[in-house]
Every structure is written in C-alpha cells, then in structure tokens.
N, C-alpha and C positions, 0 to 999 in steps of 0.2 A: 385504491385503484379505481378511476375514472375512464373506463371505456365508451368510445358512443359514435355511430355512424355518418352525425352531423357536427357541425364546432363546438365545441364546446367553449360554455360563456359563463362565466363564476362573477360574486361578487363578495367582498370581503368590508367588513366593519369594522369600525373604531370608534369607540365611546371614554370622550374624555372625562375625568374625573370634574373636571371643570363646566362640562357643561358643554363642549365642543365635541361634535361629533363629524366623523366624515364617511364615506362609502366610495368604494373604488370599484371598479367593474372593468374585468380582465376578460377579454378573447382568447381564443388559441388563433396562433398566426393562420393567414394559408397555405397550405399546403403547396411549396413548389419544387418541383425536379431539381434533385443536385445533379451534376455531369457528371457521371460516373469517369473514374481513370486509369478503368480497367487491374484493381489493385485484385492480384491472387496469389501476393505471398503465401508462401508455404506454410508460418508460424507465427504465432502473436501471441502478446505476454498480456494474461487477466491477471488483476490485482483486487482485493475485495481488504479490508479492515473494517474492527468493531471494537469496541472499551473490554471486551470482556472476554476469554477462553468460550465461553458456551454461545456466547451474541453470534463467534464466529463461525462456528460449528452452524450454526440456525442461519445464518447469510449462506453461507456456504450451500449446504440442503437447497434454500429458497432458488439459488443459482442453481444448483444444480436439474432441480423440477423444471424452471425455466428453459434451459437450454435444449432440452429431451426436444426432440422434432426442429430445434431450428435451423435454418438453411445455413453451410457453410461460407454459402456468400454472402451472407449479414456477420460475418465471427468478427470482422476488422470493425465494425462498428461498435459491434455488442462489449468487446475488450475497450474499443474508445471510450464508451460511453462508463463505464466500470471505473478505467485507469481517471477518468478529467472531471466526471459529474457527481463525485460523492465523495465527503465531506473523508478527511483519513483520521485514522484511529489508530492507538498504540499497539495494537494487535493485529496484526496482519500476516497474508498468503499470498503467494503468487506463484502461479505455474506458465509454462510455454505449451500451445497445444497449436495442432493441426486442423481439430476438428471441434464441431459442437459437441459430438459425442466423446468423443475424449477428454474435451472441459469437464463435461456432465459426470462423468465416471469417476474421475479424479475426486470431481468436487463431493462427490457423493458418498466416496472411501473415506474422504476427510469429514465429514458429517455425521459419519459411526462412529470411528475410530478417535477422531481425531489428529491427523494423522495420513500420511498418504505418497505412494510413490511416485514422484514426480513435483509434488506442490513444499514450497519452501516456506516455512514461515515462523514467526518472530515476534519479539516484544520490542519495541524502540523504546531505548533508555533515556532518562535524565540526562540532559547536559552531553549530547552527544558532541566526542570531540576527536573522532579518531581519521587521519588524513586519511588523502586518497596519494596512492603513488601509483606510477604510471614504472614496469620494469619492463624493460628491453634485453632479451637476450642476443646473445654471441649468434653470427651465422651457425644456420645448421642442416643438414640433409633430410631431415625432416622434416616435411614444408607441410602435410596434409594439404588442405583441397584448397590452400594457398587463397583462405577467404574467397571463395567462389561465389558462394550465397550471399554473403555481403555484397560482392560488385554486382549480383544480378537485382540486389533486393534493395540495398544501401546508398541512396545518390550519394552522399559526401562521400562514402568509402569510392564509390567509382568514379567521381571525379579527379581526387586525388589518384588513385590509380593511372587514370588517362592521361591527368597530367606529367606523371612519372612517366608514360610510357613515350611521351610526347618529346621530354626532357632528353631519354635516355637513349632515342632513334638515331639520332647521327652518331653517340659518342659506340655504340654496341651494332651498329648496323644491322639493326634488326628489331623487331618487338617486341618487352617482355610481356605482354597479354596471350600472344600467340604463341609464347616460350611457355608461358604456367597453365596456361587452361588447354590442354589437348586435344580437346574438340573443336578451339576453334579454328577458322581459317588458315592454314599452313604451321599449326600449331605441332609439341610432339617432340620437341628440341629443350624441354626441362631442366635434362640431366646436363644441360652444357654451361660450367659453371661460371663465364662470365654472364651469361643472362640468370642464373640464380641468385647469386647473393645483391647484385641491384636489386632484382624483385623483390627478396628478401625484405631488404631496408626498405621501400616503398610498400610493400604490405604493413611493414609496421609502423610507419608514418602514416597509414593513409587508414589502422585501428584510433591512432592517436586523434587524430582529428574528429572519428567516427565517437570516439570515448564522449570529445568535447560538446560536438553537438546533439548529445546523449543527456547534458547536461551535466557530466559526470568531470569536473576542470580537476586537474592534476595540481596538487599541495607540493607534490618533489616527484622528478623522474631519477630511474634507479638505471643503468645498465653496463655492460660490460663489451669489450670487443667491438666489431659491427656495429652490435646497438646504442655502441656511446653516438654514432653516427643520427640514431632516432632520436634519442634524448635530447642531443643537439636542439634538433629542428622544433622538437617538443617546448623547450626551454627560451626558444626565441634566437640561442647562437647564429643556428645555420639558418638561410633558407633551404625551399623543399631541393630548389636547382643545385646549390651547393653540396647538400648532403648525398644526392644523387649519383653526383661527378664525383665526388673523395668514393663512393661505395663503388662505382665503377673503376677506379683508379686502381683500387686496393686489388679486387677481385683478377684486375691484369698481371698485377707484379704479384701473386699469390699463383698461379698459371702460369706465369711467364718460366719460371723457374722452381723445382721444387728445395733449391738449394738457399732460397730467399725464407724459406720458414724452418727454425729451429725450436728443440723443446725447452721449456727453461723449467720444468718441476713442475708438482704438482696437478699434472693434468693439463698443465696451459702450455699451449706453446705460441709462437710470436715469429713477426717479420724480421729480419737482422737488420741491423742501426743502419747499415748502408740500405736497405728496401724503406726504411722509414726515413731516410732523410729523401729519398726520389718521392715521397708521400707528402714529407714537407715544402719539397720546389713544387710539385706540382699543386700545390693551394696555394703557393705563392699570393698573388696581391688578391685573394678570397677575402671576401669579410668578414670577418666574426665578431659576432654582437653578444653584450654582460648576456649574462642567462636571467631569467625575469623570474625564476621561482629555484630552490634548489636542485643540484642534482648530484649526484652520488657515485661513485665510481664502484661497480659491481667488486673488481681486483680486489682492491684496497679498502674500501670504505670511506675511503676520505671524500667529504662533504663539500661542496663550492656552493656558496651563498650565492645569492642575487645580487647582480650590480658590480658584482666582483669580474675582471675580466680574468679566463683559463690562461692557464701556464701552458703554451700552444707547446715545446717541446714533453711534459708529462703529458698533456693529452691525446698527442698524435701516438707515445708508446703505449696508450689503455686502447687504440683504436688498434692498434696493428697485436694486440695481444690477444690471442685466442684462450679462451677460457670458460665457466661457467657462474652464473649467478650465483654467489655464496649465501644460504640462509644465514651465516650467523651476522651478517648485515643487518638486518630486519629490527634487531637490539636497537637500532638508531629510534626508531619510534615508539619504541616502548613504553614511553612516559602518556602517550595518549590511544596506544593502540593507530593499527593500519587496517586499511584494504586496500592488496595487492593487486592490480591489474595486471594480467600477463598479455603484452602486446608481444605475442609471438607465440610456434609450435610449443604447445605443453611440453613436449617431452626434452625441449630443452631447459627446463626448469629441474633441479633437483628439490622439489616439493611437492607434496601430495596435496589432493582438493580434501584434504583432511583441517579444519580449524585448528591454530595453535595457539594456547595461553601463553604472556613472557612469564619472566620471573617477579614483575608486575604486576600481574591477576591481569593486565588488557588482555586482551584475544586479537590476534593476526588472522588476516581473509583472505585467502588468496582464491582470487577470482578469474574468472575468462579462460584467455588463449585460445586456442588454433587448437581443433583435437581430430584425430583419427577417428573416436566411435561416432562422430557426429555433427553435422553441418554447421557452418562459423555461424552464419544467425542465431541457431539453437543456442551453441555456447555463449554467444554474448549477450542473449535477451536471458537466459539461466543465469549472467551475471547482473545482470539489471535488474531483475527479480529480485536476485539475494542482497542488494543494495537499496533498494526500496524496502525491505522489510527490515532493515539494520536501520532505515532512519532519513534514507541519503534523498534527496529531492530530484527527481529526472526531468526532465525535459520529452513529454509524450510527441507534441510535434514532430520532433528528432526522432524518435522510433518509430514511428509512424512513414519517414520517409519521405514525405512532403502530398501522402495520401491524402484527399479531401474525404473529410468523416463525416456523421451521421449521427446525431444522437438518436439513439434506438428505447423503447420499454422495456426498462427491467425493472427485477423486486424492491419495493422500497428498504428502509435497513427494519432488523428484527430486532426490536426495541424487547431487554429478556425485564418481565412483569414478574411479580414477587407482593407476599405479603408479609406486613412489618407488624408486630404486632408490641407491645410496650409490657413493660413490666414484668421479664424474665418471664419464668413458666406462668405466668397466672392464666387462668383459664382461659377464653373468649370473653366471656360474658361479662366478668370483671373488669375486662379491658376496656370493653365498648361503654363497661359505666363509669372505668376511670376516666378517658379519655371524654367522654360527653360532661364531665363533671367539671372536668380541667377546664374546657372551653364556657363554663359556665350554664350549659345548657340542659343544666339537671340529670338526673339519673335514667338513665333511657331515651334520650331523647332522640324522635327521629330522626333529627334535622344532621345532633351530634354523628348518627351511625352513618348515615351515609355522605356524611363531608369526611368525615375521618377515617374509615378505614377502606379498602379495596372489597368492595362486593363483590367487585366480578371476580375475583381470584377465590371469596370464599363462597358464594351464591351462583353458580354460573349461565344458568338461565335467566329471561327476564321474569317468566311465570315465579320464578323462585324467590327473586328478590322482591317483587311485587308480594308476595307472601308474606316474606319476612317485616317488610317496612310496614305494611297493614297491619299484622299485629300487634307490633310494636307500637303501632298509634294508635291502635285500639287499646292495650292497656294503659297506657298510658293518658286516656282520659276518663277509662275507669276510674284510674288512682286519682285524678285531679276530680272527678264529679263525688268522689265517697268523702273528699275533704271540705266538699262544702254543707252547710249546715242542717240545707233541706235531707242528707242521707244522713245523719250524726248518729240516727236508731234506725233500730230493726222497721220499727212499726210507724218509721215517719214517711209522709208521702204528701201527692199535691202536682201541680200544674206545674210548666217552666216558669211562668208569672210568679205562682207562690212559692217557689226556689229560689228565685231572682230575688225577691224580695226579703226572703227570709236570711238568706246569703248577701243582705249588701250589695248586690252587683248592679249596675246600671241596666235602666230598660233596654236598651241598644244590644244588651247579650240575651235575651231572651231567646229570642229566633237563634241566634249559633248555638244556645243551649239545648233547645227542642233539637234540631238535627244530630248533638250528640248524644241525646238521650233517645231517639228514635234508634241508633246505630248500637247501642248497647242493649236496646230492649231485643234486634233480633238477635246478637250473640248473649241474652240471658244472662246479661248482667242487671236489669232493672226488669222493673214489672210494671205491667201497665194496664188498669180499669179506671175505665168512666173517665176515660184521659187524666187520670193522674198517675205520676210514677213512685214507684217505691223500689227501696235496696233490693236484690235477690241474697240467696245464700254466697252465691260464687262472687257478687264483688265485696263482699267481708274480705273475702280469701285472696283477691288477685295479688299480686306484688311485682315491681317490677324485674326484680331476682328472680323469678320463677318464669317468667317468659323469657326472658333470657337464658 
C-alpha cells in the first residue's frame, strides 16, 4: 500500500540476461473530477475470489476492515472496483448490500465462520458446461411489485417497458405503467385484467432483454401459455410490437366471455378452438421468424430447434393454454446440467430456490424471478451473484446500469504464506543441511539457508533472522579456519601471513583471513598474543550440527 499527499512517481527495472538493460518511470495520472450521475441505487452486488477456502476467508476480513467507516456514497464504486479490477479466482463470494456496513458485517461473519447469511459462494468447476435457459411462465395474479426497482434502477428494463407501454396505448386505451405502479400518475387500475396480462408479457420480455444485457444470453427459452408469447420475442420469432398485440388479443377474448375458456385436465385449462382460431385471424399476415436458439414448450416438452419454422396452428393451441411450468421438463438438460432463469412471479413456478441433482449427478439452478419478500433488483443481482460464483461471465457495465464508475482503494489480494519443509519429519536442521547440500553449497551454508527456506514464516523478526544468519556464518568459518593447517594442533599458532602460508593459500587472502580471525577471537573461538592466533578449546568442539 502506497499512500502519499503528492503524485506519486515510481520507477521500474529490467536487467537483461544479455547485457540489455531498460528503466521505465511511471506517474500517477492527475487527478480530474468525474460528473457524477447522481447514481443512489438502493443495492449493489460485491464479488471478491481467491485459489484457496482460507485466501478467501483473509480477503473477505481484509474487506471487511476496509469498508468499517466508508461513505455509502462511494458502495457503487467500491463494488465497481471489487467486480472489474481483480484478477478472478476459482473460489468465490458474492453478496447484494445496501450498505458499507452491511457489506462489512456480512464479510466479517464470513471471515470467522466461513460462512454467512446473505453471501453466496462457490467453487467454479472444470469444464463448465451447463446452459442457461431463459422460463417464461403462464399469466398469473401474482404479479409482486411488477419489477418496480428494475424500471426505476434498470435503463434496458425501462426502456423496454416504455416501449411496451407506448406500443400497447392505442390498442388498450390507456397506460400499462400507470395500470402496474399505483403511485404513479392516474395509476390504481391493476386489477383490470386487460391492462394486466399485457403488462405481464412486457415485464417478462423487458427481464429478457435486462438478463441479456447482464451479459447473461440464453442457450433455450422454456415457457408455457402467455409466456410462449415471451419466448417468442426471446427467440427472435416475434418482435416486441407483435408479441404485445397477440398478449393484448388473447387477454380481450379471455374477458370478453367467460364461456371462451374451458378446463381440459390437469390443472390447465384453455381458450375453445373457435377463441383460438379469432386468435389465429387476428395474426393474420404478422410475421413470424425460425427462432435463433431453442425453445421448448412448457405443456409438452417438445423441443423446436433453430431455423426450424413453428407449426403456427400447435403453437397458437400452447398460447391459448393455461397451465403451469412442468419440472419434469428440466430432464431435457440433464446431460450438462442447467440454470433456470425465472422471467416472471416466483410463485408461478412450481419449484423451490432449493438446488436439484438429475439422475445424472448435474445439479439444476433455478435462479431469479419476481418475488414478494423482496425488491426485483435484490432478486436479480441475488441471481447474478449465484451465477458468477457457479462460473458464468457477467457483463458489470449492464448492472451497473450505464453509471459512470470510479476506481476506488481497496486491499490488495491476501497471498496465504506457508512453510515447506523437505524430507517428511526430519527435523529443521537436517533439512536446512539437506537442502544447502542439494544446491551444492555445503553443510550449513548461509547463502543455502536463506535462498531456500522461508525465514520469515520460521524467524519473524528482522533482529531474529539477523541472529540466526550470523551465527550460522560464524560457525561456519570456524569449521572452514580449524581445517586449515595453521590450526591442525592444540599448540599451533602464528600471524595470518604464517597461516597463509603455512596453509598454501594466496597473499591476496591474508587480509580476508585476519578479519575472520579477528571475528572469532571475540566469540573465543581463537586466541590471540603478540598478534598471533591460536586454536581455543571451543573450536575443537564447534560443528555445524550443533549450531543447527
């Protein structure tokens, strides 16, 4: 961490093997005002990864410490900078929060424990191959707060919106914005079921789009009823105007009469052949285009590839049939595993936010939807979370909303330190003599101890290692001054000159000799009158095993 109240100016080198050398010398930019754009979304999704269960746990804390005291109006940065500026790792978390303090809290539960309520998180696997499907449910009375937070927080979701509602103003004489959100301008008119199920299908085409600019592209869209109407538009068949006009269609001769819908079993029931053939004149010369990715018919399960054009009398009968998502469809992917997107009210799902294994060993995700305990942003940045930690690549721009971001200060990663030591149990000491021996550099050597093992994890001060490595070089030219000739006996002695000489060694080592025999004379390993040196008892005795 480089802090400092003027610029900061670094320079960086490179020294080639070759003989080439270069120096670089980096600034910090100036400092200039971004426009702020007024961003005060309510929630944002922090993402942290690390290689390792405990790495994570130590980021986590390190975020956590961080966050304590920071303004809620830096959280949009602080999460930017989290989700875009660091590097991702197979181990990963992610929560949705409000606040710094609530980040902090979270992150902090999850730093003891491991563990935490509210924070999601995962191992991204090998060879991830499990699609994404986009399910559209049957219209439903349950609408929850009809993505609210989304159109106030979501441009794509609100433009799509706007333009549904722009679409749907002549054919419904009236607005469905002001029909779903109660507070607004003349709003209050919900329950009135031709402006519902338009909305309906425009909510869930305008999740679809919000999914894609999420970064999150749909592999096959699933749906049933109504929502064959999303899937459509999903698929490429319908445009938005299309889908819009058949959702408005349906919703009239569904109200016109209640003698136009019949049960047929099962739970489902449907428009009669004559309500569905006024369904088919009135598409009359509509386009409809191959579908560009699979889609799936909730009813039945039967499958329609890309490129294939719909059987327009089967299709218009899955539109005008009322029914629910069938989980035993889901089998269609079994072979790589899914995650479900529910583009609509959870509770028209007969599925729980419970994970399920097939008979496969993959695991099924069912992700998102619209919910009652909880704001549509919450639940879709809660799915984004749990797709980023399963592996899935997002698109931060897209949840970001088209905010202009900041990269902010935060903790670098917490790299987790460890010492390795060789050769099963054997002691320390053996090691450090194995290992210096291996590299050739004799028994004890100091150069061996401290290139090869981690000091700082076994010495943790500098006073300590500075200890250790001094003695270690102190006996170590004990043992190398008691092997040269001038010490052979008790009772031999003499100048560094008469050493040198006596010992074969070159004049040139005189003086490096005198400096190590001065350095052992005051730790009493030599003696020394009339400037000549002699053995002591103690370096008979040293050895390098014993300092060790």
């Amino acid at each position: 961490e480089w802090r400092s109240q003027t610029r900061r100016i670094a320079g960086v080198s490179s020294f080639g093997f070759g003989g080439t050398n270069s120096h670089l010398v980096v600034g910090e930019p100036p400092h200039r005002p971004m426009p702020g754009v007024g961003d005060q979304r309510p929630n944002h999704l922090l993402t942290i990864s690390a290689k390792t269960p405990v790495e994570l746990q130590r980021c986590a804390e390190a975020m956590a410490s961080h966050l304590h005291g920071q303004a809620d109006e830096g959280l949009g940065d602080l999460c930017f900078t989290a989700n875009v500026c660091r590097e991702l790792f197979v181990h990963r978390l992610a929560l949705v929060t409000g606040s710094c303090r609530e980040a902090a809290e979270k992150l902090a539960a999850f730093a003891r424990e491991g563990r935490g309520t509210g924070v999601l998180q995962g191992k991204v696997r090998d060879g991830l191959g499990r699609q994404i499907v986009y399910v559209f449910p049957d219209f439903s009375l349950e609408h929850s707060d009809w993505g609210r937070s989304l159109f106030e927080w979501q441009p794509v979701f609100r433009r799509v919106m706007e333009q549904s509602d722009e679409i749907l103003r002549s054919i419904l004489r009236g607005s469905i914005l002001t029909a779903i959100y109660p507070d607004s301008a003349g709003g209050g008119r919900s329950e009135t079921n031709p402006f519902r199920m338009p909305a309906f299908i425009a909510t869930q085409c305008a999740l679809s789009a919000l999914w894609n600019s999420w970064g999150i592209a749909p592999d096959a869209a699933w749906g049933c009823g109504t929502g064959e109407l999303a899937v459509a538009y999903t698929a490429g068949v319908l445009s938005l105007e299309t889908a819009l006009s058949l959702g408005a269609e349906c919703a009239r001769l569904t109200e016109s009469s209640p003698k136009n819908t019949e049960w047929v079993g099962g739970g489902a029931a449907r428009l009669t052949d004559l309500t569905q053939g006024e369904l088919e004149r009135f598409a009359g010369a509509m386009c409809f285009q191959s579908p560009t990715i699979p889609i799936v018919c909730g009813l039945t399960g039967k499958r329609r590839e890309p490129g294939v054009p719909l059987d327009s009398a089967d299709w218009f009968r899955q539109v005008c049939t009322r029914s629910w998502i069938a989980p035993e469809h889901a089998r269609l992917w079994d072979e790589k595993g899914a995650a479900f997107l529910r583009c609509g009210p959870i509770g028209s799902f007969p599925v729980s936010d419970q994970d399920e294994v097939s008979q496969s060993g993959h695991r099924r995700f069912w992700l998102g939807g619209l919910r009652t305990d909880r704001s549509s942003l919450v639940a879709q940045l809660e799915a984004a979370g749990q797709l980023h930690v399963l592996g899935f690549e997002l698109d931060w721009a897209g949840i970001d909303g088209g905010c202009v971001r900041r990269r902010r200060f935060l903790p670098t990663y917490s790299f987790d330190r460890k010492a390795f030591w060789t050769g099963g149990r054997a002691s320390k000491a053996e090691t450090i003599q194995e290992t210096s021996i291996a590299h050739g550099r004799g028994a004890g050597s100091p150069r061996g101890v401290a290139e090869d093992l981690f000091l700082r994890d076994v010495w943790p001060t500098e006073d300590a290692r500075f200890a250790v490595l001094n003695r270690l070089s102190l006996v170590h030219f004990a043992v190398t001054v008691r092997a040269l000739e001038g010490f052979q006996s008790r009772d031999a002695s003499g100048t560094e000159f008469a050493i040198v000489q006596r010992s074969h060694l070159p004049e040139s080592a005189a003086r490096l000799l005198k400096g190590m025999l001065a350095h052992l004379f005051e730790e009493g390993f030599v003696n020394l009158r009339d400037g000549c040196f002699s053995a002591s008892a103690q370096l008979a005795e040293v050895s390098v095993e014993k300092a060790l």
